[in-house]
DSSP file (Angstrom, degrees, kcal/mol; ACC not computed):
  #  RESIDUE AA STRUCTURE BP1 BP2  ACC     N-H-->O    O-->H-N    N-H-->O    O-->H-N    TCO  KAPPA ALPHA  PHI   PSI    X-CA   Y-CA   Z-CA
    1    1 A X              0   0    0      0, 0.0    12,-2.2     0, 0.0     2,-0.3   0.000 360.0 360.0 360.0 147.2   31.3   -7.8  -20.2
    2    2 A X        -     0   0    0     10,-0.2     2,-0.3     7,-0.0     9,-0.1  -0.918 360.0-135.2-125.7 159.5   33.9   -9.9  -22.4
    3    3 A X        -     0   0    0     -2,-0.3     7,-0.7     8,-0.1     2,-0.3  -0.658  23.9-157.2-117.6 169.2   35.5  -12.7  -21.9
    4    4 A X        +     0   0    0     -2,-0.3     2,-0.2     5,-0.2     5,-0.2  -0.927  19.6 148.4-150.4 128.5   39.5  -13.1  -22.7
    5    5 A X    >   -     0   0    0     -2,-0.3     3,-7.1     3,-0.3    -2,-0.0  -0.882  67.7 -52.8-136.3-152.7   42.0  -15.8  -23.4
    6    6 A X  T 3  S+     0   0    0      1,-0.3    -2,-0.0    -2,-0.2     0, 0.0   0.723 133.3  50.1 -58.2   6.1   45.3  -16.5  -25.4
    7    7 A X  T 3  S-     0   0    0      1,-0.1     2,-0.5     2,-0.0    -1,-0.3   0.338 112.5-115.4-104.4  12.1   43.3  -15.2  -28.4
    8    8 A X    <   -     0   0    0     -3,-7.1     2,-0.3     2,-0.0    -3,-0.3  -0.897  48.8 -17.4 123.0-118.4   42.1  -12.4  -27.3
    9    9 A X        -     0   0    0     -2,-0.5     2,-0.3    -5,-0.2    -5,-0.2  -0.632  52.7-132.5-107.9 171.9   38.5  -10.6  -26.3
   10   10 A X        -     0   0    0     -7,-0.7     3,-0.1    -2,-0.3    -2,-0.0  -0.850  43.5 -74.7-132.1 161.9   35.0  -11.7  -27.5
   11   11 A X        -     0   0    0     -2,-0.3     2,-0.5     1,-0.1    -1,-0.1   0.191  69.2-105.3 -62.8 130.1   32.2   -9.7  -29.0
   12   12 A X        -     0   0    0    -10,-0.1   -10,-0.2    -3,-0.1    -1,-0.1  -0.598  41.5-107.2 -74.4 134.8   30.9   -7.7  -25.5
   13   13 A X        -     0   0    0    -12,-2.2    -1,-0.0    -2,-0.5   -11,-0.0  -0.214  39.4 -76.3 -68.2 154.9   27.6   -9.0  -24.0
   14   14 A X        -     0   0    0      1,-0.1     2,-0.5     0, 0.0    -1,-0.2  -0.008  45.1-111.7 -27.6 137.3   24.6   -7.6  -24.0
   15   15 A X        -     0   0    0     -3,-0.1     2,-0.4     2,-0.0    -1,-0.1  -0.801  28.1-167.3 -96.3 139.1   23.7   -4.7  -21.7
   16   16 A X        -     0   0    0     -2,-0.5     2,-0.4     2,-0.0     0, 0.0  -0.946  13.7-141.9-114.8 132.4   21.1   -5.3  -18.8
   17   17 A X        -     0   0    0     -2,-0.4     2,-0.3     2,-0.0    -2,-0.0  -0.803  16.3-169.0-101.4 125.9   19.5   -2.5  -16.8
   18   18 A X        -     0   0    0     -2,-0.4     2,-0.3     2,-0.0    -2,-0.0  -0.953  16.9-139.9-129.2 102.5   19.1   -3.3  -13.2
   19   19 A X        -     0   0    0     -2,-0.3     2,-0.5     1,-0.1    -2,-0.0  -0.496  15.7-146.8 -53.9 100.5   16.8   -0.8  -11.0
   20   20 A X        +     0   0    0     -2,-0.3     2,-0.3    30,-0.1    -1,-0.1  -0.789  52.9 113.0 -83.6 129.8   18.8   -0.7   -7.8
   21   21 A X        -     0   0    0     -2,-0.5     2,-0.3    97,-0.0    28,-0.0  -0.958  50.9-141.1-163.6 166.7   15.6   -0.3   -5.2
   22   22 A X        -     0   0    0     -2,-0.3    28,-0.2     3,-0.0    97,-0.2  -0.903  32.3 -97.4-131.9 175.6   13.9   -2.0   -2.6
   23   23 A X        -     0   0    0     -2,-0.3    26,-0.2    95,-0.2    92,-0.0  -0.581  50.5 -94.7 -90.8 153.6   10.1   -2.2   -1.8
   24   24 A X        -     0   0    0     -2,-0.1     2,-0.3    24,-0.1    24,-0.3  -0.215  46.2-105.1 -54.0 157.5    8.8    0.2    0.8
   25   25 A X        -     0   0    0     22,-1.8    22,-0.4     1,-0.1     3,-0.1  -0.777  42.5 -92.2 -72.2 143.4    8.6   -1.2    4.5
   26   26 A X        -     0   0    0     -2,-0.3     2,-0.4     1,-0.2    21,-0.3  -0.035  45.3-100.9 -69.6 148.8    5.5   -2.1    5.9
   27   27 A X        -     0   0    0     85,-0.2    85,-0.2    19,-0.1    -1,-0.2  -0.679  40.7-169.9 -92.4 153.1    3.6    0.1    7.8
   28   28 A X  E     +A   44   0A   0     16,-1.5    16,-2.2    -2,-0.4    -1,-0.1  -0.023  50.5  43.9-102.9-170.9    3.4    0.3   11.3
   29   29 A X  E    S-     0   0A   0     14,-0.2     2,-0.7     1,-0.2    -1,-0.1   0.847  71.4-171.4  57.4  39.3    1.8    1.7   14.6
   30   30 A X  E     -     0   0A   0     13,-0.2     2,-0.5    -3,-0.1    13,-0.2  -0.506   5.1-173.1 -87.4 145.2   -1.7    1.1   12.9
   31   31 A X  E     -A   42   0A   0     11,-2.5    11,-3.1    -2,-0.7     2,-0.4  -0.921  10.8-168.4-139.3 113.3   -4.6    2.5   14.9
   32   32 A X  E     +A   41   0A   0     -2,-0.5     9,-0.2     9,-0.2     2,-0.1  -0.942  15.4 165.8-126.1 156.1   -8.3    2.3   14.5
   33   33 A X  E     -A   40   0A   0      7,-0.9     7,-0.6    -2,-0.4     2,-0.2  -0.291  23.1-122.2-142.3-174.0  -10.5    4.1   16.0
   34   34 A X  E     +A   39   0A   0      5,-0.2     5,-0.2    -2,-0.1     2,-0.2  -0.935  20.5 166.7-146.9 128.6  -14.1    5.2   16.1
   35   35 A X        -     0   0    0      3,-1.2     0, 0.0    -2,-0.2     0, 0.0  -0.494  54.2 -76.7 168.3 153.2  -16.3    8.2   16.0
   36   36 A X  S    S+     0   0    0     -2,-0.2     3,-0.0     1,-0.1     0, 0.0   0.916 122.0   5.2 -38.6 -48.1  -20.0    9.0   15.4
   37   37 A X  S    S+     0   0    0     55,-0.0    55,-2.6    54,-0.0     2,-0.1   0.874 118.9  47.2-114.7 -38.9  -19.8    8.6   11.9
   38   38 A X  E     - B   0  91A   0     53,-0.3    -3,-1.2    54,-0.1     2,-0.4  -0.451  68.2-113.3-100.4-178.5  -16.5    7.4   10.5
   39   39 A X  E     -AB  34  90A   0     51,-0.5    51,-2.1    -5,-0.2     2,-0.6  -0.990  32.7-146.6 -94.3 108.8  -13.8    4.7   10.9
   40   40 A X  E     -AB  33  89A   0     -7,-0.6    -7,-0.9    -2,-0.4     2,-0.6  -0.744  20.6-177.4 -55.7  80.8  -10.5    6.7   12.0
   41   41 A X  E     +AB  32  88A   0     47,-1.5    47,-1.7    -2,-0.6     2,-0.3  -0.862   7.6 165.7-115.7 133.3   -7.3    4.8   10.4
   42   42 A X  E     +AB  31  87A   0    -11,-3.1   -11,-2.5    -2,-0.6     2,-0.3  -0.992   7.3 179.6-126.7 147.1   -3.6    6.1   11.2
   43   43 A X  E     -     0   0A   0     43,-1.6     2,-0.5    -2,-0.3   -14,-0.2  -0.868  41.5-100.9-132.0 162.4    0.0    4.6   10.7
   44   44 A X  E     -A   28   0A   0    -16,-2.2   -16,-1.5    -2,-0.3   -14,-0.1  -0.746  52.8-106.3-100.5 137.3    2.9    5.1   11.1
   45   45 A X        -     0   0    0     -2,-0.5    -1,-0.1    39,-0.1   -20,-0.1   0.012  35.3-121.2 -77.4 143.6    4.6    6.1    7.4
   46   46 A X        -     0   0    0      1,-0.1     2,-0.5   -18,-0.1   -20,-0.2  -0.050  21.4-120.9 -49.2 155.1    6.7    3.2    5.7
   47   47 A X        -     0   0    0    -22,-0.4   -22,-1.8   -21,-0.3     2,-0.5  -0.971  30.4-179.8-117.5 127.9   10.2    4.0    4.9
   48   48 A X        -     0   0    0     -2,-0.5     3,-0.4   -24,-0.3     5,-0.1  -0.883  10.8-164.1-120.7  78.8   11.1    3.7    1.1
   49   49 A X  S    S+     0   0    0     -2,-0.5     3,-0.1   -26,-0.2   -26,-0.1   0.527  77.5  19.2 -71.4  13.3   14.7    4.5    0.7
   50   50 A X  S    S+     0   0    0      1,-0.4     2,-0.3   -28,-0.2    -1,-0.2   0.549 124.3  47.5-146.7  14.5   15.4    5.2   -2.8
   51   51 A X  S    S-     0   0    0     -3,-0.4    -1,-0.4   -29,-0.1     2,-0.2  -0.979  82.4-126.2-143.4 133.8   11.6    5.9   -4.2
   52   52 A X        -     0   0    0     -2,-0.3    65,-0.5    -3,-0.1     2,-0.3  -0.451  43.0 -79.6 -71.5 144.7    9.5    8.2   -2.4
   53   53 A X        +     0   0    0     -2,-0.2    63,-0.3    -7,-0.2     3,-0.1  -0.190  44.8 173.8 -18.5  95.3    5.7    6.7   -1.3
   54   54 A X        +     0   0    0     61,-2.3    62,-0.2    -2,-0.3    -1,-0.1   0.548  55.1  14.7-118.3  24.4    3.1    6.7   -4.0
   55   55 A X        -     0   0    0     60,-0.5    -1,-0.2    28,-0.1     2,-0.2  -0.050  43.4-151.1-168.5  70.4    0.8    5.2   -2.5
   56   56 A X        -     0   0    0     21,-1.4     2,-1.1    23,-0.2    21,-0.3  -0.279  13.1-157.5 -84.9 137.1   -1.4    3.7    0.1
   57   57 A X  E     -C  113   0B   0     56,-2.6     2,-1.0    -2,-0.2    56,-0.9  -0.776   7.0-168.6 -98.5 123.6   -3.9    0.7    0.1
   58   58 A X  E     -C  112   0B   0     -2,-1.1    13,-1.8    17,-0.2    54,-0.2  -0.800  18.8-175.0-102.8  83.7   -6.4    0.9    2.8
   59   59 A X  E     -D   70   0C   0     52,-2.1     2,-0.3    -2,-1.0    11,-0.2  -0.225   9.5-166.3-102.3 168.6   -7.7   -2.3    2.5
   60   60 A X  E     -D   69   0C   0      9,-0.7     9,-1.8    50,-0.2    50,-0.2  -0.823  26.9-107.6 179.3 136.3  -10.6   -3.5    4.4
   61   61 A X  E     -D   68   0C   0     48,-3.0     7,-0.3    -2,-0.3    48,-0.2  -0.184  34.0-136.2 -78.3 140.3  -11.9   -6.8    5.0
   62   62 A X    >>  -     0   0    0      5,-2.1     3,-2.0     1,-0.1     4,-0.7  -0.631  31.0 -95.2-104.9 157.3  -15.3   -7.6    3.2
   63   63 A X  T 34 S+     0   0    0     37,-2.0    -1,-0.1     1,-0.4    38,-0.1   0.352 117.4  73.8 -55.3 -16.6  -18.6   -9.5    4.8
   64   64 A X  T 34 S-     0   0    0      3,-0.3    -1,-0.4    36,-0.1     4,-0.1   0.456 103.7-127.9 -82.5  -0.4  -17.3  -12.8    3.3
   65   65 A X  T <4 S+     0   0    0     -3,-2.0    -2,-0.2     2,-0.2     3,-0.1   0.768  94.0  59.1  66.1  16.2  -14.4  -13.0    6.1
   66   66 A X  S  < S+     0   0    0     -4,-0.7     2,-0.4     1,-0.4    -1,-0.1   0.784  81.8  72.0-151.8 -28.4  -11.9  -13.5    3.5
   67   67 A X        -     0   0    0     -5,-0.2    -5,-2.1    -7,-0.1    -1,-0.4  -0.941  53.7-154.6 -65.2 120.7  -11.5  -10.8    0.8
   68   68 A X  E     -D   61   0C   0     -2,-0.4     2,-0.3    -7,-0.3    -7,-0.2  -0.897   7.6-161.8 -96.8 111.2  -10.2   -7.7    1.3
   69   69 A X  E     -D   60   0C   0     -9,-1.8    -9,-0.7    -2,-0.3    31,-0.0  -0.789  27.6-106.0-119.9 148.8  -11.0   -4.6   -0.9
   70   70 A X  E     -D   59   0C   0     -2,-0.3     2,-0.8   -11,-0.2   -11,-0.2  -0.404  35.7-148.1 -56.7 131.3   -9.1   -0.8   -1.5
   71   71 A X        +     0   0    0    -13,-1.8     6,-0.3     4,-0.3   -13,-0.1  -0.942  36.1 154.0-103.2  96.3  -11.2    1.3    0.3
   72   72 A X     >  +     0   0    0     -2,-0.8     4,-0.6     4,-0.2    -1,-0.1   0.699  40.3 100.3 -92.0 -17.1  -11.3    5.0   -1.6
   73   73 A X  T  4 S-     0   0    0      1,-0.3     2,-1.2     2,-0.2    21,-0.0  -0.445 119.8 -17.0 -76.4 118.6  -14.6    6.7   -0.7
   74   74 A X  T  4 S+     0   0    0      1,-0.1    15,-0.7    16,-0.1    -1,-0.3  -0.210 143.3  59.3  96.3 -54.8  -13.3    8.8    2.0
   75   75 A X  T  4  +     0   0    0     -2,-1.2     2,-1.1    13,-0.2    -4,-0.3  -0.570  61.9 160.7-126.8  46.5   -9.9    6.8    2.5
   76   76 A X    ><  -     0   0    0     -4,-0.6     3,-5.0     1,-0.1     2,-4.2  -0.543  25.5-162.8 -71.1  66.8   -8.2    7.1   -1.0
   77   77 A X  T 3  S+     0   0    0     -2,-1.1   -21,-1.4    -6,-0.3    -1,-0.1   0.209  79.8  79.9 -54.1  23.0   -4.4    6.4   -0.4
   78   78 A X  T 3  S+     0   0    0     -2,-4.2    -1,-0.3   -23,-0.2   -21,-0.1   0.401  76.5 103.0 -98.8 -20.9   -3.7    7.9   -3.9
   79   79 A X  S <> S-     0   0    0     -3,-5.0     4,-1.8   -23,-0.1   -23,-0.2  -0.547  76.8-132.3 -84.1 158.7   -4.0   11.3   -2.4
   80   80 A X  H  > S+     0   0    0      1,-0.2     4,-1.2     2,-0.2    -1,-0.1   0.773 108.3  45.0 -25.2 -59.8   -1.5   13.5   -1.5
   81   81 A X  H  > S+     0   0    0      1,-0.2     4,-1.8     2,-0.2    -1,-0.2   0.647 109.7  58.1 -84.7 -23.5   -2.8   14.3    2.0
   82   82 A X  H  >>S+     0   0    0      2,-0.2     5,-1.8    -6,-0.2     4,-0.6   0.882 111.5  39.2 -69.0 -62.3   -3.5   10.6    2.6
   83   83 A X  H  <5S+     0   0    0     -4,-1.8    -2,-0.2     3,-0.2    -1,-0.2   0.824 120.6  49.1 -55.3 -42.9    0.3    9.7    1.9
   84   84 A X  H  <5S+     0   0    0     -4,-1.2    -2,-0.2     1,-0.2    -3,-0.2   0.994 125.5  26.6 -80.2 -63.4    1.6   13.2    4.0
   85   85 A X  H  <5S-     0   0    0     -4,-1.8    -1,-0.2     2,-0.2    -3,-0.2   0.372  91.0-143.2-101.7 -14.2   -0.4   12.7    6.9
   86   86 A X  T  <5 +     0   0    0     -4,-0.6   -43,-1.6     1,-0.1     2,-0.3   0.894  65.8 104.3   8.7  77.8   -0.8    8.9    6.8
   87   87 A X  E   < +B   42   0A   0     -5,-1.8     2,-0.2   -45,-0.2   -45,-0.2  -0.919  37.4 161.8-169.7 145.3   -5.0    9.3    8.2
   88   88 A X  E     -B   41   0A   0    -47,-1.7   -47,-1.5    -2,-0.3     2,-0.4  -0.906  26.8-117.7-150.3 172.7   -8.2    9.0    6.5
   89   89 A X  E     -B   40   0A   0    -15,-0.7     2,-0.6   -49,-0.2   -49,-0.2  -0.881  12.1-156.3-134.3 130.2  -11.3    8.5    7.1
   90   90 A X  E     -B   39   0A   0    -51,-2.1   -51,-0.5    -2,-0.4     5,-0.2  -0.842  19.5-129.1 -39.4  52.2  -14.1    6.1    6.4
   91   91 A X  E >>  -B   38   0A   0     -2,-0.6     3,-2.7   -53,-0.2     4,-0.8   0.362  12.3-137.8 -38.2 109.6  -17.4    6.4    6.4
   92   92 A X  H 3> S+     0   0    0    -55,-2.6     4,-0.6     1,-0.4    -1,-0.1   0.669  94.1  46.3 -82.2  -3.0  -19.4    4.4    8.1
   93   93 A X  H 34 S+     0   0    0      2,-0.2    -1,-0.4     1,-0.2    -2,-0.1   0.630  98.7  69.5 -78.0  -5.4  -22.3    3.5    6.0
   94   94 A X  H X4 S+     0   0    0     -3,-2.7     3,-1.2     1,-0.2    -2,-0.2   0.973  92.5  60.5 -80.4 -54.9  -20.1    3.0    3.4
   95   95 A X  H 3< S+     0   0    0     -4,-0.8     7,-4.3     1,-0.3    -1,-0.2   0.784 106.2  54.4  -8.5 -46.4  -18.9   -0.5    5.8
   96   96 A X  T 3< S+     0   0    0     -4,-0.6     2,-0.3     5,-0.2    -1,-0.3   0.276 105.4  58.0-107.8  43.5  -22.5   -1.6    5.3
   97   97 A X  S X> S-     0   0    0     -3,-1.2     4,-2.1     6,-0.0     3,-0.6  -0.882  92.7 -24.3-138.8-176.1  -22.9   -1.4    1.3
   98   98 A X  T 34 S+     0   0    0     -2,-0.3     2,-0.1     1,-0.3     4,-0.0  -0.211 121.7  19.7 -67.5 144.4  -21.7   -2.6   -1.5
   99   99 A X  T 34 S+     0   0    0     -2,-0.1    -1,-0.3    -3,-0.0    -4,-0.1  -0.958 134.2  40.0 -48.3 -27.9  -18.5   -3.9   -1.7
  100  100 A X  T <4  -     0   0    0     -3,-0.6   -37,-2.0    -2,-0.1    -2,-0.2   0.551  68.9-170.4 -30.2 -60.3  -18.4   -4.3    1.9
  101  101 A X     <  +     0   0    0     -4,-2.1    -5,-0.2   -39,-0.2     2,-0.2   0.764  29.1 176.1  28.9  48.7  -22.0   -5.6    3.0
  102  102 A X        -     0   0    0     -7,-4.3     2,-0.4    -5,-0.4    -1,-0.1  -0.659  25.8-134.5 -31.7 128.8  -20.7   -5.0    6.9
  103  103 A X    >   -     0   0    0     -2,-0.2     3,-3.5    -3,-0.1    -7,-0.1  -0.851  24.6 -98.6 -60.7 139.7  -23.3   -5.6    9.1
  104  104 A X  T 3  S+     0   0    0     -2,-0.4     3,-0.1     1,-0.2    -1,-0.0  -0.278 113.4  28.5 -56.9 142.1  -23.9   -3.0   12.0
  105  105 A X  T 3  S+     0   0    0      1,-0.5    -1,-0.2    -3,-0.0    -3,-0.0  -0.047  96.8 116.4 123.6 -21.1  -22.3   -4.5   14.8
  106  106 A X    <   -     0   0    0     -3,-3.5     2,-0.9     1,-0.1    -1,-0.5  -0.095  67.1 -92.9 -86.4-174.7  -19.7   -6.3   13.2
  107  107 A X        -     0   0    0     -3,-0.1     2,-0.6     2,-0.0    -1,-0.1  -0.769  27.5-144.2 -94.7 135.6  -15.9   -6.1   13.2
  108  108 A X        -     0   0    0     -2,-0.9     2,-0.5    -6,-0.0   -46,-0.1  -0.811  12.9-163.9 -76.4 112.6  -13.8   -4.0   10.7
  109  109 A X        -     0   0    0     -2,-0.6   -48,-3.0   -48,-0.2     2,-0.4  -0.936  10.9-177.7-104.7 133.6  -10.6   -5.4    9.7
  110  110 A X        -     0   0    0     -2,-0.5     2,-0.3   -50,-0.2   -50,-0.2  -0.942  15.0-179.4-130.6 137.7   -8.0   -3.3    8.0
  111  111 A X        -     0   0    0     -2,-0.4   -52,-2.1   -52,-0.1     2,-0.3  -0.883   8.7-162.1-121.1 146.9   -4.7   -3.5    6.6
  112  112 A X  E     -C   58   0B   0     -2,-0.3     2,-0.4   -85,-0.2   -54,-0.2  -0.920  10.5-173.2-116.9 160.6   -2.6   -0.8    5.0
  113  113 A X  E     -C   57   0B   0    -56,-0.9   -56,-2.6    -2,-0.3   -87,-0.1  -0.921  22.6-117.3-155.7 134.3    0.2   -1.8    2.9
  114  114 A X        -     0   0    0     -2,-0.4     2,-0.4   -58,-0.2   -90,-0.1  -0.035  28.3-176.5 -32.4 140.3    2.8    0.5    1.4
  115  115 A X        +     0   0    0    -92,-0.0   -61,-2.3     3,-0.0   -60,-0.5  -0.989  15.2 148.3-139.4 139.7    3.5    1.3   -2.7
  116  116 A X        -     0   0    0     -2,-0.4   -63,-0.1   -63,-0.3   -64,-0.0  -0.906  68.7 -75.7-152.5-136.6    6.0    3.3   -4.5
  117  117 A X  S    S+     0   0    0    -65,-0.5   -64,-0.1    -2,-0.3   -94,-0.1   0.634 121.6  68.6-121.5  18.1    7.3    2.6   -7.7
  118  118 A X              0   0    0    -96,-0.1    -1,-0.2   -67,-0.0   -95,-0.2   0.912 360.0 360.0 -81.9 -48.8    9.8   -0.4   -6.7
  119  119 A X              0   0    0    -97,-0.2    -2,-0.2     0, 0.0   -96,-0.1  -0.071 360.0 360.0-178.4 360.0    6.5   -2.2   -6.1
Protein backbone atom coordinates (compact mmCIF):
# COMPACT_ATOMS: atom_id res chain seq x y z
CA UNK A 1 0.00 0.00 0.00
CA UNK A 2 1.24 3.76 -0.39
CA UNK A 3 -0.03 6.65 0.70
CA UNK A 4 -0.25 9.90 -1.73
CA UNK A 5 -0.46 13.62 -1.51
CA UNK A 6 0.55 16.99 -3.34
CA UNK A 7 4.06 15.42 -3.23
CA UNK A 8 3.59 12.51 -4.40
CA UNK A 9 3.78 8.48 -3.25
CA UNK A 10 5.65 7.06 -0.15
CA UNK A 11 7.97 4.13 0.04
CA UNK A 12 5.20 1.05 -0.22
CA UNK A 13 4.43 -0.85 3.01
CA UNK A 14 5.27 -3.84 3.97
CA UNK A 15 3.59 -7.05 2.66
CA UNK A 16 1.39 -9.18 5.04
CA UNK A 17 0.21 -12.71 4.22
CA UNK A 18 -3.31 -13.34 5.42
CA UNK A 19 -4.59 -17.19 5.30
CA UNK A 20 -8.07 -16.73 4.13
CA UNK A 21 -9.77 -19.85 6.17
CA UNK A 22 -12.02 -20.62 8.75
CA UNK A 23 -11.90 -23.36 11.50
CA UNK A 24 -13.83 -26.53 10.85
CA UNK A 25 -17.49 -26.68 12.34
CA UNK A 26 -18.20 -28.63 15.21
CA UNK A 27 -19.29 -31.93 14.95
CA UNK A 28 -22.56 -33.09 15.26
CA UNK A 29 -25.23 -35.96 15.59
CA UNK A 30 -22.81 -37.62 18.19
CA UNK A 31 -23.83 -41.12 19.24
CA UNK A 32 -22.51 -43.50 21.85
CA UNK A 33 -23.32 -46.58 22.10
CA UNK A 34 -22.33 -49.82 23.73
CA UNK A 35 -21.35 -53.35 22.95
CA UNK A 36 -19.81 -56.32 24.78
CA UNK A 37 -16.54 -55.05 24.70
CA UNK A 38 -16.12 -51.58 23.31
CA UNK A 39 -17.50 -48.01 23.42
CA UNK A 40 -19.13 -47.28 19.83
CA UNK A 41 -18.57 -43.33 19.00
CA UNK A 42 -20.08 -41.83 15.63
CA UNK A 43 -20.70 -38.20 14.31
CA UNK A 44 -21.69 -36.53 12.07
CA UNK A 45 -18.44 -35.10 9.89
CA UNK A 46 -17.64 -31.26 10.42
CA UNK A 47 -17.70 -29.11 7.43
CA UNK A 48 -14.31 -27.33 6.77
CA UNK A 49 -14.72 -25.26 3.75
CA UNK A 50 -11.40 -24.30 2.48
CA UNK A 51 -9.09 -27.06 4.29
CA UNK A 52 -10.01 -30.54 4.25
CA UNK A 53 -10.26 -32.52 7.93
CA UNK A 54 -7.04 -33.64 9.46
CA UNK A 55 -8.11 -34.66 12.21
CA UNK A 56 -10.26 -35.83 15.03
CA UNK A 57 -9.96 -35.62 18.87
CA UNK A 58 -11.92 -38.16 20.69
CA UNK A 59 -11.68 -36.93 23.87
CA UNK A 60 -12.95 -38.58 26.84
CA UNK A 61 -13.53 -37.51 30.25
CA UNK A 62 -11.05 -38.89 32.94
CA UNK A 63 -12.01 -40.36 36.67
CA UNK A 64 -11.30 -36.87 38.13
CA UNK A 65 -14.66 -35.44 36.61
CA UNK A 66 -12.90 -32.70 35.05
CA UNK A 67 -10.09 -33.53 32.52
CA UNK A 68 -10.53 -34.74 29.46
CA UNK A 69 -7.85 -36.84 27.53
CA UNK A 70 -7.29 -37.83 23.41
CA UNK A 71 -8.26 -41.19 23.39
CA UNK A 72 -6.06 -43.22 20.52
CA UNK A 73 -5.90 -46.91 21.60
CA UNK A 74 -8.52 -48.05 19.35
CA UNK A 75 -10.12 -44.48 18.55
CA UNK A 76 -7.09 -42.59 17.00
CA UNK A 77 -8.73 -39.63 15.04
CA UNK A 78 -5.35 -39.23 13.10
CA UNK A 79 -6.34 -42.10 10.90
CA UNK A 80 -7.53 -41.97 7.67
CA UNK A 81 -10.48 -44.36 8.25
CA UNK A 82 -11.31 -42.53 11.51
CA UNK A 83 -11.77 -39.04 9.61
CA UNK A 84 -13.69 -41.00 6.33
CA UNK A 85 -15.97 -42.87 8.28
CA UNK A 86 -16.23 -40.59 11.35
CA UNK A 87 -16.49 -44.13 13.99
CA UNK A 88 -14.17 -45.77 16.22
CA UNK A 89 -14.03 -47.78 18.64
CA UNK A 90 -12.96 -47.94 22.25
CA UNK A 91 -12.04 -50.53 24.21
CA UNK A 92 -13.46 -51.00 27.22
CA UNK A 93 -10.76 -51.93 29.59
CA UNK A 94 -8.89 -49.33 28.28
CA UNK A 95 -11.92 -46.80 30.34
CA UNK A 96 -10.64 -48.55 33.46
CA UNK A 97 -6.64 -47.81 33.27
CA UNK A 98 -4.45 -45.50 33.14
CA UNK A 99 -5.16 -42.35 31.92
CA UNK A 100 -8.72 -42.91 32.44
CA UNK A 101 -9.01 -44.83 35.89
CA UNK A 102 -13.01 -45.41 34.93
CA UNK A 103 -14.57 -47.34 37.28
CA UNK A 104 -16.88 -50.24 36.04
CA UNK A 105 -20.19 -48.89 36.23
CA UNK A 106 -19.46 -45.40 35.74
CA UNK A 107 -20.39 -42.95 33.04
CA UNK A 108 -18.27 -42.16 29.93
CA UNK A 109 -18.23 -38.73 28.66
CA UNK A 110 -17.01 -37.89 25.23
CA UNK A 111 -16.47 -35.06 23.13
CA UNK A 112 -15.16 -34.91 19.56
CA UNK A 113 -13.92 -31.82 18.27
CA UNK A 114 -12.88 -31.14 14.70
CA UNK A 115 -8.99 -30.06 13.25
CA UNK A 116 -7.69 -29.20 10.03
CA UNK A 117 -5.04 -26.98 9.41
CA UNK A 118 -6.92 -23.49 10.01
CA UNK A 119 -6.91 -24.81 13.61
Amino acid sequence: MKAFNDLGYSDASDVLLVWLSVLPSQPTNLVVTLDEDTVNVAWSPSVSEFTPITRYWIMVRMADGVTFNNEVTGCDGSQASVITNTYCEIPKENLNQAPHNLPWGDYVYIKVIAESDAG
